[in-house]
Structures are given as C-alpha cells and as structure tokens.
C-alpha positions in Angstrom: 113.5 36.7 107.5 114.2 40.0 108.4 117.0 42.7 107.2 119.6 44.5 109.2 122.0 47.7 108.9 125.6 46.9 110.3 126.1 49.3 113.2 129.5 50.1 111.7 130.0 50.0 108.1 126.4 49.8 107.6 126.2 47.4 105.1 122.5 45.6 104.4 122.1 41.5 105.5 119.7 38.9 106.5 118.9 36.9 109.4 116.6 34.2 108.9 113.4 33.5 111.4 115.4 30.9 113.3 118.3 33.1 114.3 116.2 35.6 115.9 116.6 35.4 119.3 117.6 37.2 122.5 121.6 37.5 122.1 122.4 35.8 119.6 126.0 36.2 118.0 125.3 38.2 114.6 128.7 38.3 112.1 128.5 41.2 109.7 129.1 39.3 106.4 130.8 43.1 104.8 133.1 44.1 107.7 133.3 41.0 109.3 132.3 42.6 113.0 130.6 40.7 115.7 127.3 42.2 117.3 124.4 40.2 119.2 120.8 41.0 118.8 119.3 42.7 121.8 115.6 43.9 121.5 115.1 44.4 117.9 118.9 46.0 117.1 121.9 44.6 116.7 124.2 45.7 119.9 128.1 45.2 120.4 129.2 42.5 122.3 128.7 43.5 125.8 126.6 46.3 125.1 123.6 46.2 127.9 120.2 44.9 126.1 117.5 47.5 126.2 114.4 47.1 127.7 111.3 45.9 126.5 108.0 45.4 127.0 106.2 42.2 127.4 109.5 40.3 125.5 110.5 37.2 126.5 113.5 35.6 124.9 112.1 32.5 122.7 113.9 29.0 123.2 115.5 26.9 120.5 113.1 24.1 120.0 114.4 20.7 119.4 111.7 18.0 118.8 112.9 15.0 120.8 110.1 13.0 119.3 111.3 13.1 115.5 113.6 10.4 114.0 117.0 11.3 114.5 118.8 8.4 113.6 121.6 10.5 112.4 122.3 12.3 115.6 123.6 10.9 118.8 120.9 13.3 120.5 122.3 11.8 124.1 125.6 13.4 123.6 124.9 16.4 121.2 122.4 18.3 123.5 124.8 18.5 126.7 127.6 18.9 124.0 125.8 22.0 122.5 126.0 23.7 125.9 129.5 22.8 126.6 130.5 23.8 123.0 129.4 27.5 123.2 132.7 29.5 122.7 133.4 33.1 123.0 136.2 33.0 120.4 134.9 35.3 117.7 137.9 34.5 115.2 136.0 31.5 114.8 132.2 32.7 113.7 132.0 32.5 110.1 129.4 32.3 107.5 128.0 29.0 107.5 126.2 26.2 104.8 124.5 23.2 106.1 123.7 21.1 103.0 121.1 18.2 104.7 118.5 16.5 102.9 117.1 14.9 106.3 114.9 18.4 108.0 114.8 17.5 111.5 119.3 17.4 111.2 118.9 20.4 108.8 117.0 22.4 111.3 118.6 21.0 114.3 122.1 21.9 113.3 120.7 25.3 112.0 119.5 26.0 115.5 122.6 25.1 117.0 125.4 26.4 114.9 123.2 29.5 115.6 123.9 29.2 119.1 127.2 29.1 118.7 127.2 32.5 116.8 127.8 31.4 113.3 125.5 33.0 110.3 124.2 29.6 108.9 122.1 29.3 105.8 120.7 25.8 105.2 119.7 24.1 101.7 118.2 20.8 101.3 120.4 19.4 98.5 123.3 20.3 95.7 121.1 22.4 93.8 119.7 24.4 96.6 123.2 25.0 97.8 124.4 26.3 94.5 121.7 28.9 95.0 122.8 30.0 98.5 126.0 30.6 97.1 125.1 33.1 94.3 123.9 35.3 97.4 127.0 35.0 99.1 130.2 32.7 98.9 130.3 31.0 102.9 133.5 30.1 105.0 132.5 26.8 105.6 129.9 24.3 103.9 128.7 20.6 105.8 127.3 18.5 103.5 125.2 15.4 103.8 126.8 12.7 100.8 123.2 11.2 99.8 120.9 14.2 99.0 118.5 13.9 95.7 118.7 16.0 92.7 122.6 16.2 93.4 124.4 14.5 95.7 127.1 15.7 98.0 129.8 14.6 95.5 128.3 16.4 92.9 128.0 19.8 95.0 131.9 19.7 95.3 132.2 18.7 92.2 130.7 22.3 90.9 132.0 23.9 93.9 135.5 23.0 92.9 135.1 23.7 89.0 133.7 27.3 90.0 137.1 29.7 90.2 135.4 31.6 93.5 134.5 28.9 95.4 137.1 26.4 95.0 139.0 26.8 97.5 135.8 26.7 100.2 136.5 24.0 103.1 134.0 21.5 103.0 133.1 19.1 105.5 131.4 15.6 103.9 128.8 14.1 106.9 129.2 10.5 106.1 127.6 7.1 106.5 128.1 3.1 106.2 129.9 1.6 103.4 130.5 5.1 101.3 134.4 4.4 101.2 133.9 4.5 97.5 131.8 7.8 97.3 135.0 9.1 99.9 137.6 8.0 97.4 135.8 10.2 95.3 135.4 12.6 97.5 139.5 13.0 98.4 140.2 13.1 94.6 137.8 16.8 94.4 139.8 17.8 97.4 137.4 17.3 100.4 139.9 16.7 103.5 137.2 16.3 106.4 134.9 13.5 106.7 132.3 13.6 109.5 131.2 9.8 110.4 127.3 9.7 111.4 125.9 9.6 114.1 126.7 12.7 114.5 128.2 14.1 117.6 127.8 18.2 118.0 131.3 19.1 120.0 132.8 16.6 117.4 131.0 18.5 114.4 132.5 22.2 116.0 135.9 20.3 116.0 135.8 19.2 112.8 134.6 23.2 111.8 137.2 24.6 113.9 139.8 22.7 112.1 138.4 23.3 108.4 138.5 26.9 109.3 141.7 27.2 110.3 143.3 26.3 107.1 141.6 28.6 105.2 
C-alpha cells in the first residue's frame, strides 16, 4: 500500500501493492483525472517515464496451477489483452466482492490492467467496510460469500441513501434463479453467468457504467 498526491488538485489516495506497476492507469478518485505511474510518480498520460536505475517493470502473476473453476482461463487471458482500452471515460473506481482468492486476486490484477482503481473484499461485510472509505462506481459481487451473501450486500447497499443507486454486477452460478429473483426485486439489472469470461465481464462493466 502506498499513498499518492494528485499532480493536479493534489488530493491524498491509495494504491494498493498489486496496482504498482510500470504504467499503470491511476484515476484520481477527487478530480477524477487520469495519470499512469512512471518510476515512483504519477505522470500524465503520455508523459515520457523517467529513468531509473536497476528498475524493471514487474509482471502481473497469474497462477495457472490454482483451481479456477470459475474462470474460463482459456479465453480470459488472450481476452485480457485484447480488452485493454484507451477510453478513459470508462476507468472508474472499482469493488470486486469474491469470496474465492485466486478470482479475487485474478480479477484485481486485471481490472488493474485495464486502468480501473479496484479495491477487493472477500465478502458482504468486508465490502461494507470498503465503502465507508469511499463510495465506488461499480461493485461485482460473487452471490455465495459467508458472513453475508451477495443478496445481502445489496440489500444494505440499497437501504443506505448514498449508495443506492451504485450499479452492481451479480457473478452467478447453477440453479440460483431464485437468489436472482431476489436479486431483480433490490434492483440488481446485470447478472454475470460463471465461468467467467474477462472481455464478457468488461462488457457487462461497460454497460453498468453507462447508466449511471
């Protein structure tokens, strides 16, 4: 975790561990400007990096070896590469609510890439807490989580006056039409089927964001 000033309105955020690498899309969360992180500073978009010594630019590690029974990995790597997008109207702040750590951290890593500001949690409760620092654009949510559920996340989400009217996306799995039902009657509009395929998960965010 470490803590940066906004080149232009100079605002204070953070950046967790695993968004800090080479040229990486940063989105002030206060002026809502666009930087990348070159060297150790945050640099506008196009700005030459500075050099450095004995810096190499670290790699996203995905551990092919884990269970990922949830993600159609065949797909979602090449997808992740093809999905990368330069249009900045679209990076946004954010919350991946996964139970499951190798999905968590995988599609921390990758929404990452893709310039986003993503802050992860591991269920309902966890995700309640993220909030209090900051109210995200966005929130993907796993359904089965223990301690709460998914269901029970937007339940509180929707009760709350300054989040309620956060898109949510709903990653779902086998025989849950019931827990969907439920899910359609607190509001949710977008229901992610698993596995789960990356370009299909940015076009699922692409159109949660736009009706905002």
């Amino acid at each position: 975790m470490r803590i940066f000033d906004c080149p232009s309105c100079h605002a204070k955020f953070r950046l967790d561990d695993s968004q800090l690498f080479e040229g990486v899309r940063v989105l002030c969360p206060n002026c809502k400007r666009m930087f990348r992180l070159g060297g150790d500073q945050l640099l506008p978009i196009g700005a030459p990096v500075p050099a450095t010594k004995n810096r190499s630019e670290p790699e996203i590690d995905i551990d092919l070896d884990k269970s990922f029974a949830n993600l159609d990995l065949d797909a979602t790597v090449a997808d992740q590469d093809e999905g990368e997008s330069d249009d900045l109207e679209l990076v946004r702040r954010i919350l991946v609510v996964e139970d499951d750590e190798a999905i968590r951290e995988f599609l921390e890593s990758a929404l990452a890439k893709q310039g986003h500001v993503v802050i992860t949690a591991k269920d309902g409760l966890d995700a309640l807490e993220a909030i209090e620092d900051g109210v995200p654009d966005l929130i993907v949510s796993d359904i089965d989580m223990p301690r709460m559920s998914g269901i029970e996340l937007c339940e509180a989400i929707r009760n709350r006056p300054h989040t309620r009217m956060v898109p949510i996306i709903l990653l779902t799995g086998q025989h849950q039409s019931e827990l969907i039902r439920e899910a359609k009657s607190l509001g949710v509009a977008h229901f992610l089927p698993k596995p789960i395929r990356f370009k299909t998960l940015l076009a699922y965010i692409s159109a949660a964001l736009s009706e905002d």
